[in-house]
C-alpha positions as CSV (number, residue, x, y, z in Angstrom):
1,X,81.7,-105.5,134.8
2,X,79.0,-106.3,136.9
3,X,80.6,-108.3,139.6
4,X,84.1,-108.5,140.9
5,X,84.6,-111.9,139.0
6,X,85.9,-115.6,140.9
7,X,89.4,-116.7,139.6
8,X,87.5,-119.5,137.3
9,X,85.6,-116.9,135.6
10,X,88.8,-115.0,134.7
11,X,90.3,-118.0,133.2
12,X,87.4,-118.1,131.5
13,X,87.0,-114.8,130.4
14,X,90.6,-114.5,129.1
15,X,90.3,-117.6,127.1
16,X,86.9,-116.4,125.2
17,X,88.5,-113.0,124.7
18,X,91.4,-114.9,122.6
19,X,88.9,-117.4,121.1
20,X,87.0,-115.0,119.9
21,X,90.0,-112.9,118.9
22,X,91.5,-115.9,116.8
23,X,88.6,-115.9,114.7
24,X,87.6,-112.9,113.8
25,X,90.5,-112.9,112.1
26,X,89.5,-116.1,109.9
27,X,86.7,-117.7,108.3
28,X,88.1,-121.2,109.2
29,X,85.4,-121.6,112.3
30,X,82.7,-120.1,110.3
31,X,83.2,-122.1,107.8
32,X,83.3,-125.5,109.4
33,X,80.1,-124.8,111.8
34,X,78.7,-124.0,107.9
35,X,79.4,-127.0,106.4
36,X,78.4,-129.0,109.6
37,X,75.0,-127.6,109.6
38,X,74.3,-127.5,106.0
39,X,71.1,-125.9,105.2
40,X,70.0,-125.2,108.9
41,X,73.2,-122.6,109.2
42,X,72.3,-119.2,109.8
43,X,74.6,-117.0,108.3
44,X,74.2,-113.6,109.6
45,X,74.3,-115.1,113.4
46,X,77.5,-116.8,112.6
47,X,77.2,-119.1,116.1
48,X,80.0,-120.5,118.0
49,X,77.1,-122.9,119.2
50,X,74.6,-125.6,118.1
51,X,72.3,-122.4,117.3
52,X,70.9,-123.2,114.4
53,X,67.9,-121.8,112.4
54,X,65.4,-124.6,113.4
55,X,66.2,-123.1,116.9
56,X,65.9,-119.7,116.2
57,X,62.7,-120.4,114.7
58,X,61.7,-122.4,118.0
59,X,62.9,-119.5,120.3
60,X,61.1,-116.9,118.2
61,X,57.2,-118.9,118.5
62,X,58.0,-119.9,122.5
63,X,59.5,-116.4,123.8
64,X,56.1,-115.1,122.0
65,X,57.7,-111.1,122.6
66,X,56.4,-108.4,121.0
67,X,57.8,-105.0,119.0
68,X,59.2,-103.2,121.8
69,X,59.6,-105.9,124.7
70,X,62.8,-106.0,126.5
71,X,64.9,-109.3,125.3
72,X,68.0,-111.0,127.2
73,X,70.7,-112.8,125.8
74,X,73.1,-114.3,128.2
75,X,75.8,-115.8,127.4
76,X,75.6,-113.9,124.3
77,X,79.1,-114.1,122.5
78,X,79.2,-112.5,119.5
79,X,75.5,-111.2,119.6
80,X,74.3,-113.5,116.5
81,X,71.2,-115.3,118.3
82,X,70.4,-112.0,120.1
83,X,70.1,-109.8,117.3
84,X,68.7,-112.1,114.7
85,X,66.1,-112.6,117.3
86,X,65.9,-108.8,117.7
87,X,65.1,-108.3,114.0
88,X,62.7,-111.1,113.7
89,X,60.7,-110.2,116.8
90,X,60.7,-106.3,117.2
91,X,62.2,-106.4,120.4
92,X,65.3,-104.2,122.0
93,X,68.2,-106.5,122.9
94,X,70.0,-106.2,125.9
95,X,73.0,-108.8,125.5
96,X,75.6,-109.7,128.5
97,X,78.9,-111.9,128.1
98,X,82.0,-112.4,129.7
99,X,84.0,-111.6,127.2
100,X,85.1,-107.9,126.7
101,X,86.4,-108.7,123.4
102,X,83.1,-110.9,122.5
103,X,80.9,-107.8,123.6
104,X,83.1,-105.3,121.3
105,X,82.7,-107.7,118.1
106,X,78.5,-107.9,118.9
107,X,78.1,-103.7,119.2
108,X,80.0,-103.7,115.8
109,X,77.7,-106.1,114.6
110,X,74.4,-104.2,115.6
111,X,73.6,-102.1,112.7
112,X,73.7,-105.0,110.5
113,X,70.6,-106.6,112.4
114,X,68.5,-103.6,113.8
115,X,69.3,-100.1,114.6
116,X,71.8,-99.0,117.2
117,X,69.2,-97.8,119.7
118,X,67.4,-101.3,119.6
119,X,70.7,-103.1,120.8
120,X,73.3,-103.2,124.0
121,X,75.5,-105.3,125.1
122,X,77.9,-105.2,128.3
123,X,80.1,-107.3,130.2
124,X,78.4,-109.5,133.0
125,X,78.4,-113.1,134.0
126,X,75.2,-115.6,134.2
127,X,75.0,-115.5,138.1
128,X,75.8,-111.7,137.8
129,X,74.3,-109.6,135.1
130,X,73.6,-106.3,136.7
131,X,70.7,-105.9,135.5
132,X,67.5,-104.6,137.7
133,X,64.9,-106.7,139.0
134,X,61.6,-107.9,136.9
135,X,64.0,-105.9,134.0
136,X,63.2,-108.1,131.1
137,X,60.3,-109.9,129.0
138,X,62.2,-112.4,127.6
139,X,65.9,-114.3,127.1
140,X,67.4,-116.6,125.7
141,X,70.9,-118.9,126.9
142,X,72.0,-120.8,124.1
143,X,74.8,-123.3,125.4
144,X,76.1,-121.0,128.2
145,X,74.3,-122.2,131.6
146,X,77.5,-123.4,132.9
147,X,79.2,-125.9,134.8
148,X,76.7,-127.7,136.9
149,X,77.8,-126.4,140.4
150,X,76.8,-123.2,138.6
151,X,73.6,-123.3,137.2
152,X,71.4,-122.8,140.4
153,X,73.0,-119.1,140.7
154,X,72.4,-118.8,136.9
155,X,68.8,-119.7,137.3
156,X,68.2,-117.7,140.3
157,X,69.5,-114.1,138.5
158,X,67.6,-115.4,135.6
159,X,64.1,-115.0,137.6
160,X,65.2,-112.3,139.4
161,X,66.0,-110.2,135.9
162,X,62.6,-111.3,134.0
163,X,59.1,-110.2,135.1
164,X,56.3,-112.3,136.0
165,X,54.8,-113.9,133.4
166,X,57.9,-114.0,131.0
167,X,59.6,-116.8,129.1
168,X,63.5,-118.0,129.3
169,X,64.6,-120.3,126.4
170,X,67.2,-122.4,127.6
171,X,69.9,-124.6,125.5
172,X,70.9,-128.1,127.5
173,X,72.4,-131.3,126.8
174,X,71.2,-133.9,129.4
175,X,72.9,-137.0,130.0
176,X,70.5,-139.6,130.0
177,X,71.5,-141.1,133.6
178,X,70.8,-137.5,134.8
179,X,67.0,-138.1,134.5
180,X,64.8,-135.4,135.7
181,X,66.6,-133.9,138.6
182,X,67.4,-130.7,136.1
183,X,63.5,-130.6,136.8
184,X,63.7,-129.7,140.4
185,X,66.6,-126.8,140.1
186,X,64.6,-124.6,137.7
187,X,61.2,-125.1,139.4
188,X,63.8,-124.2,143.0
189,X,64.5,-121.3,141.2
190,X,61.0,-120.1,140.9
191,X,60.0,-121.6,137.2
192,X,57.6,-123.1,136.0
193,X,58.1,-125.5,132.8
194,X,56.4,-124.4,129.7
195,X,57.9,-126.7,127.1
196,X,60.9,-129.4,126.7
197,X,61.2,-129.4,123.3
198,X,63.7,-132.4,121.9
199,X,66.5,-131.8,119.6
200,X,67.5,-135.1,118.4
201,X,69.8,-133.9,115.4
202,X,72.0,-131.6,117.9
203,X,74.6,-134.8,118.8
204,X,74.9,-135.0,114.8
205,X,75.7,-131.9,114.3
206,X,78.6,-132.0,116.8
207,X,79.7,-135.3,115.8
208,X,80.3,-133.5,112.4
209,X,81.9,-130.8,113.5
210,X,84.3,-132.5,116.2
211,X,85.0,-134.7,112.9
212,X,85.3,-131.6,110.7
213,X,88.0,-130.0,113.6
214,X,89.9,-133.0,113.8
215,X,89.9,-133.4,110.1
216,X,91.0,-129.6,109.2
217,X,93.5,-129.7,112.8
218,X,96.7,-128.5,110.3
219,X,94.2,-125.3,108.9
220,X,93.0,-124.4,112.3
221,X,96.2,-124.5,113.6
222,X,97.5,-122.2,110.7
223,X,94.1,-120.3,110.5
224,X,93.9,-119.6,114.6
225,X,97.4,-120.4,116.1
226,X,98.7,-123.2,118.1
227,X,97.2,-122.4,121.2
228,X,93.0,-121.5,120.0
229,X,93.6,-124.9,117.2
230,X,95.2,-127.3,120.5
231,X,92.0,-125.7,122.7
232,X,89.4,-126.9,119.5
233,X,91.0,-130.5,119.2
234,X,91.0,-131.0,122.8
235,X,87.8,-130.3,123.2
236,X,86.8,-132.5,120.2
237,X,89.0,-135.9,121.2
238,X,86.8,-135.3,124.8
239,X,83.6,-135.1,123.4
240,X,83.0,-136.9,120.8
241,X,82.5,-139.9,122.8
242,X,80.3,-139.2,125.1
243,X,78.1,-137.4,122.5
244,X,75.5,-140.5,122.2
245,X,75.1,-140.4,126.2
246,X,73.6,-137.0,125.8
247,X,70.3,-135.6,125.2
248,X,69.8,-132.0,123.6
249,X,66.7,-130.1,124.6
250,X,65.6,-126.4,124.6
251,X,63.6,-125.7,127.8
252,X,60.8,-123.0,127.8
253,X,61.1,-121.5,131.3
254,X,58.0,-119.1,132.8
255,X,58.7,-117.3,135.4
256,X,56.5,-117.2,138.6
């Protein structure tokens, strides 16, 4: 671990570890983030977020890394976006999550992407990585910035770990009465913004899958246990009315 974590991020931690637990022992999830995606699912990343391969294909052209440059993914879960980037690009992956068990699944995963000396992943938190300074040449944070009282101290270790000169591709969903003050805490960070690029299908994807969940809540329950399938439904009944207040971007980050 790379920091003695807060007593939030061990709440949180413990409840990816058995998230991610639940379903690698079902294809249930899988299946449902399949079906709400249709065409634009990537497989082989199997994501437990809106990644989805118009997005890969986004990150791949704006990161612009080369064969042997140093790629970040935090937040990384599972490892999917990480390592499918890893294979497309040339790069060597470095990917950090909170989750011990999430970390364990992604190592297990490498060989299937690219070969075991192109790929590592440890346990870390996005204000905390434990990573050196000026480390990387690229990363990527697909849907895990974090609460908003967070995301300063996110931003800050994410210019401190990337060189000058290299890119961050960033996941958000904006609400639209927020309107550009997410502008001033990545440029207080030391960023300058390369690209806001708007994902305008992202809401219906989530509005299908929330559907989906609350459609299949019996099978989750059966597939994942009470207490992952009562997490899933929760979270679905909160937001899938607040999903057409929200705006979905992927911001390209330089850092100064």
């Amino acid at each position: 671990m790379s920091a003695t974590l807060t007593t939030a991020e061990r709440r949180l931690s413990a409840a990816y570890d058995a998230y991610h637990l639940a379903r690698s022992r079902t294809t249930v999830v899988a299946d449902l983030y399949a079906k709400a995606m249709g065409e634009h699912y990537p497989a082989d990343a199997a994501p437990s977020s809106s990644l989805d391969l118009p997005l890969l294909h986004l990150m791949t052209r704006r990161l612009g890394l080369r064969p042997g440059d140093r790629l970040i993914d935090l937040g990384c879960g599972t490892g999917g976006t990480g390592l499918w980037l890893a294979r497309a690009t040339g790069a060597r992956l470095v990917g950090i999550d909170i989750s011990p068990v999430a970390v364990r699944i992604a190592a297990a995963r490498t060989n299937d992407f690219v070969p075991a000396n192109r790929a590592a992943f440890r346990v870390g938190t996005v204000r905390a990585t434990g990573l050196p300074t000026s480390y990387a040449d690229g990363l990527v944070c697909v849907d895990a910035l974090g609460p908003a009282g967070d995301r300063g101290q996110a931003l800050h270790e994410m210019h401190r770990i990337l060189r000058p000169g290299a890119r961050a591709v960033i996941t958000r969903a904006i609400s639209h009465t927020a309107g550009t003050r997410w502008r001033g805490q990545v440029q207080k960070a030391g960023f300058g913004i390369d690209h806001v690029d708007e994902r305008p299908h992202e809401p219906r994807i989530w509005r299908t899958l929330y559907r989906l969940w609350l459609a299949h809540a019996d099978k989750l329950r059966h597939e994942l246990g009470d207490a992952q399938a009562e997490s899933m439904l929760v979270e679905a009944g909160r937001m899938l009315p607040t999903l057409d207040q929200r705006r979905a971007v992927a911001l390209t980050l330089q850092r100064r």
